[in-house]
C-alpha positions as CSV (number, residue, x, y, z in Angstrom):
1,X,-47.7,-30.6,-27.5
2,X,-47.9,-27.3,-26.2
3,X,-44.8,-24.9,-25.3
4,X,-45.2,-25.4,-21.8
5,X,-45.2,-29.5,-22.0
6,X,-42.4,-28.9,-24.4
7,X,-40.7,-27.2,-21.6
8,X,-41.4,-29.4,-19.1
9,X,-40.4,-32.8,-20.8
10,X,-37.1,-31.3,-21.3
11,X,-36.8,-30.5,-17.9
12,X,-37.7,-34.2,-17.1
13,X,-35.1,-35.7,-19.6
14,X,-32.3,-33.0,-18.1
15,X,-33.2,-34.5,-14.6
16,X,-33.2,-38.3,-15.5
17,X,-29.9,-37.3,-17.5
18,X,-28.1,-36.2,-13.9
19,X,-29.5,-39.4,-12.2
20,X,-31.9,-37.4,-10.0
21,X,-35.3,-39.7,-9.4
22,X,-38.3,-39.4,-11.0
23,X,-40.4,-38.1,-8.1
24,X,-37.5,-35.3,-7.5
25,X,-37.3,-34.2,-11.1
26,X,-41.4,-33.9,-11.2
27,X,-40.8,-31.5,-8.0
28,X,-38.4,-29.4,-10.0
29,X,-40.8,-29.5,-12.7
30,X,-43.4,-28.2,-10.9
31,X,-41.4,-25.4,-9.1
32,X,-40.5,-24.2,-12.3
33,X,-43.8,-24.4,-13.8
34,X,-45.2,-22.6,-10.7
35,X,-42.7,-19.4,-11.2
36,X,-44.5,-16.2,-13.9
37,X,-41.8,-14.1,-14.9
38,X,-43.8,-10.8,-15.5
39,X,-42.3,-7.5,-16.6
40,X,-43.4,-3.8,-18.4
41,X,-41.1,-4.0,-21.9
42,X,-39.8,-0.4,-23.8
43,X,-43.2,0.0,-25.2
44,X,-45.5,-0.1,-22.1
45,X,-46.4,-4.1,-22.6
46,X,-46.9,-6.1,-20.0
47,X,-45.3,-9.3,-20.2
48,X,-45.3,-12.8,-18.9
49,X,-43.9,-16.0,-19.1
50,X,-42.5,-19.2,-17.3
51,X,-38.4,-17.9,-18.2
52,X,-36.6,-14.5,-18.4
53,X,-37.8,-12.3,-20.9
54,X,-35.9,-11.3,-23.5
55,X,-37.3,-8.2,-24.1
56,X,-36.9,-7.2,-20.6
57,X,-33.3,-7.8,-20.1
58,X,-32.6,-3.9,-19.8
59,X,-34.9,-3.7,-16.7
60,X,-36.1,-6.2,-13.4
61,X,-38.5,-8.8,-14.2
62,X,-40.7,-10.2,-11.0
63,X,-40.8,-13.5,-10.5
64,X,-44.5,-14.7,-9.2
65,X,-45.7,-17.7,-7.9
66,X,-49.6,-19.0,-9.6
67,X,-51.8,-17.5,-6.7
68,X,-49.5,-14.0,-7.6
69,X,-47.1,-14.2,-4.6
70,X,-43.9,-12.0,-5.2
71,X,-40.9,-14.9,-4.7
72,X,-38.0,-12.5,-6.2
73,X,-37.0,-9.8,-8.1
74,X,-34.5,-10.3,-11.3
75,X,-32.4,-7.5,-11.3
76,X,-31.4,-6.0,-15.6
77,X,-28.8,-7.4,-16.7
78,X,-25.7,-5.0,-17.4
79,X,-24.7,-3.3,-20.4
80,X,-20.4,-3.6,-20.9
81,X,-20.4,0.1,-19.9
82,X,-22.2,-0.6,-17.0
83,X,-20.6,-4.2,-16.1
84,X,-17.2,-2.4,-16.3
85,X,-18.1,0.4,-13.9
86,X,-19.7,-2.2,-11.3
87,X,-16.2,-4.3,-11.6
88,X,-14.3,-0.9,-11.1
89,X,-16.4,0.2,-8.0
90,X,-15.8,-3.5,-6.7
91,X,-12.1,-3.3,-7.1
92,X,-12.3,-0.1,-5.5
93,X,-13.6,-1.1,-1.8
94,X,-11.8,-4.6,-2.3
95,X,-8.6,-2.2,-1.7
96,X,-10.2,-0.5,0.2
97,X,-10.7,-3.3,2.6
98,X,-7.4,-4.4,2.4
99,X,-6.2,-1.5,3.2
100,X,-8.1,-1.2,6.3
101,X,-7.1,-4.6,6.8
102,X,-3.4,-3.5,6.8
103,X,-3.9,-0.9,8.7
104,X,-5.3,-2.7,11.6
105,X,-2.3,-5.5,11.3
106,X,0.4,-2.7,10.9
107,X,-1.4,-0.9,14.3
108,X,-1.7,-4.1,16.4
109,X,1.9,-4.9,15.6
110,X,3.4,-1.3,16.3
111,X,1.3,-1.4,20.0
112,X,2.7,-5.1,20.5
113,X,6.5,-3.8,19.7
114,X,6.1,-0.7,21.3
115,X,3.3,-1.2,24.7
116,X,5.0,1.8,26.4
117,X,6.9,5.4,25.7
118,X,10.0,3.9,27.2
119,X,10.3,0.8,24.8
120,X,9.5,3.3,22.0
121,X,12.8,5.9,23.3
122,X,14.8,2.7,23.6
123,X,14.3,2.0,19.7
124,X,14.9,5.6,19.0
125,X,17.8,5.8,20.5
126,X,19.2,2.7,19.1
127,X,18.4,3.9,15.7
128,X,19.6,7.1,15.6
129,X,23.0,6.1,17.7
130,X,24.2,4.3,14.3
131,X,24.0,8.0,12.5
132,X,25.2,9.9,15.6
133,X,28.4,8.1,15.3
134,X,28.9,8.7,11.8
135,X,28.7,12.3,12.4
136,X,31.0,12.0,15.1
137,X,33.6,10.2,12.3
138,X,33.1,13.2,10.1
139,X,33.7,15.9,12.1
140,X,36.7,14.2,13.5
141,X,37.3,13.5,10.0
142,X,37.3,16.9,8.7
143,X,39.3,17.8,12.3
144,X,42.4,15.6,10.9
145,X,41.9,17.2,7.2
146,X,42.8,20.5,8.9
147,X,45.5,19.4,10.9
148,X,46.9,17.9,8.1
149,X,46.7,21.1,5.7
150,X,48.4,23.4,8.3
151,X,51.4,22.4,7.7
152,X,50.7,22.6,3.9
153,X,49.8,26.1,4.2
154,X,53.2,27.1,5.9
155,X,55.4,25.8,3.9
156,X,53.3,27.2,0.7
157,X,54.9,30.5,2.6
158,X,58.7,29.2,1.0
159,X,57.3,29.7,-2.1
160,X,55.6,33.2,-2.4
161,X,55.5,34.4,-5.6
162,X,56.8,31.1,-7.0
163,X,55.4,28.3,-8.7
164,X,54.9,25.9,-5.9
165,X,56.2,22.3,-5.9
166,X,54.2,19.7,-7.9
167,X,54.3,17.4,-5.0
168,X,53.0,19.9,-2.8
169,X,50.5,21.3,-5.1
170,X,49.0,18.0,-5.4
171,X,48.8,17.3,-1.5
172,X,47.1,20.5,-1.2
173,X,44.9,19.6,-3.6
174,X,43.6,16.0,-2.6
175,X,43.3,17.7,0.9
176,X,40.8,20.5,-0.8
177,X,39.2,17.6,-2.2
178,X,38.8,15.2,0.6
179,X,37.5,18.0,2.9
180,X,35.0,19.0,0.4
181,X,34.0,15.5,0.0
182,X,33.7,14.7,3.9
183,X,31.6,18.6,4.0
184,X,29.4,16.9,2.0
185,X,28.8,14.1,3.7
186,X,28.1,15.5,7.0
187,X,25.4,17.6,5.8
188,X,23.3,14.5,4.2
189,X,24.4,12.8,7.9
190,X,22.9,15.3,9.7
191,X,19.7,15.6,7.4
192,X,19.0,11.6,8.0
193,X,19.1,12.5,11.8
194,X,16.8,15.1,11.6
195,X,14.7,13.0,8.8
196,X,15.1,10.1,11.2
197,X,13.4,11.9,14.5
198,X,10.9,13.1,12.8
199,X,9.9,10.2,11.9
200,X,9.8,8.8,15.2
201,X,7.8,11.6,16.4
202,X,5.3,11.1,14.0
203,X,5.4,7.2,15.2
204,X,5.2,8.2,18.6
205,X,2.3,11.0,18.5
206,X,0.7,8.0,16.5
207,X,1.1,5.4,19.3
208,X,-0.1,7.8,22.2
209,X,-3.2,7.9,20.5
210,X,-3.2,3.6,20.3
211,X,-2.4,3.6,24.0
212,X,-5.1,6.2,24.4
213,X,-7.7,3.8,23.5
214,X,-8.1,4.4,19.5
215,X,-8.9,1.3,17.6
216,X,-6.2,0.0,15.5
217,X,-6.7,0.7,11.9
218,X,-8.8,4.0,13.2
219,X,-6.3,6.3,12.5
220,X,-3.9,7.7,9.5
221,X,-0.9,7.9,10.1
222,X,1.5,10.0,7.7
223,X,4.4,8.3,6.4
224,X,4.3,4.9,7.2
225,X,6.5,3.7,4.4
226,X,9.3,6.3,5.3
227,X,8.6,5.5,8.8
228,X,9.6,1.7,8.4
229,X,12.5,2.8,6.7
230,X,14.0,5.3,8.8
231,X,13.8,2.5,11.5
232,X,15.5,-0.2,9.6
233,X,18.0,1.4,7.3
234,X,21.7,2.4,8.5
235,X,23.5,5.6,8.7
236,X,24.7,7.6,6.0
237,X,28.3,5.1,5.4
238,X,31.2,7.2,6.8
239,X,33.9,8.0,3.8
240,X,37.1,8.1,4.8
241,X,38.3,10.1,1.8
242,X,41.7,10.2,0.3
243,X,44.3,11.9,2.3
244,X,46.9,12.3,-0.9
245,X,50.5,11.8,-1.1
246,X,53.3,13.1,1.1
């Protein structure tokens, strides 16, 4: 029995094995007897045969019907090298995608929560009231500090060149403290307002362009991740700071 009857037989009993019929598994047979697989190996050969050829793995092999019709083209298969770079360039425009993806979804939701410049100022101004108001604690915080230290500082004035009083040393103290502390806070209040607005102006220059007609997902937009949390986090927490002992 020659090769190719070999072949064939065993292509029968693989058919008969699956349950297909006997006329079906003689159509497969012949499909597959009717394909060359013809290629040029390392050395200039030409080569044919009715399966892949091994010796051409490393470069296409042309599949050919009997009467020399092209059907296909087998593309060589990869080296690991080369299979790891294709998996790596894959990789790369799947998140690629996705991020385009996002972007549209994250554009489409900002024009649905903001269609117009007003509703956009009305979220502004909601968010930035919350860290307004803390300023406003702190500087009437730091206004009370002072009040209370004037006094402190004249009666200091009983006491010049003398030792002052430990319980007055101490009130002067905490008061030092606690007006250092509440300095301190204001200025990181003040830098999450500014931090805040621009945020929002980057949001809004952003939008204008949506409403202008841009596609969504068309654009970059710097930030977006500080953007989303300028708009959801709270003010800088208001610390009422020790006011010490009298």
């Amino acid at each position: 029995m020659t090769a190719d009857r070999r072949h064939a037989t065993h292509r029968l009993i693989g058919c008969v094995l699956l349950g297909l019929s006997g006329l079906t598994c003689a159509q497969a047979a012949t499909r597959a007897n009717d394909q060359v697989f013809t290629c040029v190996n390392a050395a200039g050969r030409s080569l044919t045969s009715d399966r892949l050829i091994g010796e051409c793995m490393d470069r296409e092999q042309r599949v050919l019907s009997r009467d020399g019709t092209l059907l296909r083209i087998v593309p060589p298969s990869l080296t690991a090298d080369e299979r790891a770079e294709k998996e790596a360039r894959e990789r790369k425009l799947a998140a690629e995608r996705e991020a385009r993806m996002e972007a549209v979804r994250r554009d489409r939701n900002l024009m649905q929560r903001f269609p117009n410049a007003a509703a956009h100022q009305k979220a502004r101004e909601q968010a930035l009231e919350v860290t307004q108001f803390a300023i406003t604690q702190s500087e009437a915080r730091l206004a009370d500090l002072e009040r209370e230290r004037k006094p402190l500082i004249e009666e200091t004035e009983f006491y010049a060149g003398k030792s002052l009083p430990g319980k007055l040393k101490g009130q002067l103290d905490a008061n030092d403290a606690a007006t250092s502390a509440q300095k301190e806070l204001l200025v990181q209040q003040k830098a999450e307002l500014a931090r805040a607005s621009k945020l929002y102006d980057v949001e809004l220059a952003h939008l204008k362009k949506l409403w202008a007609g841009a596609l969504p997902g068309s654009l970059q937009m710097p930030s977006d991740n500080n953007t989303a949390k300028a708009k959801h986090s709270g003010a800088v927490p208001v610390v009422d700071s020790a006011r010490g002992t009298n």
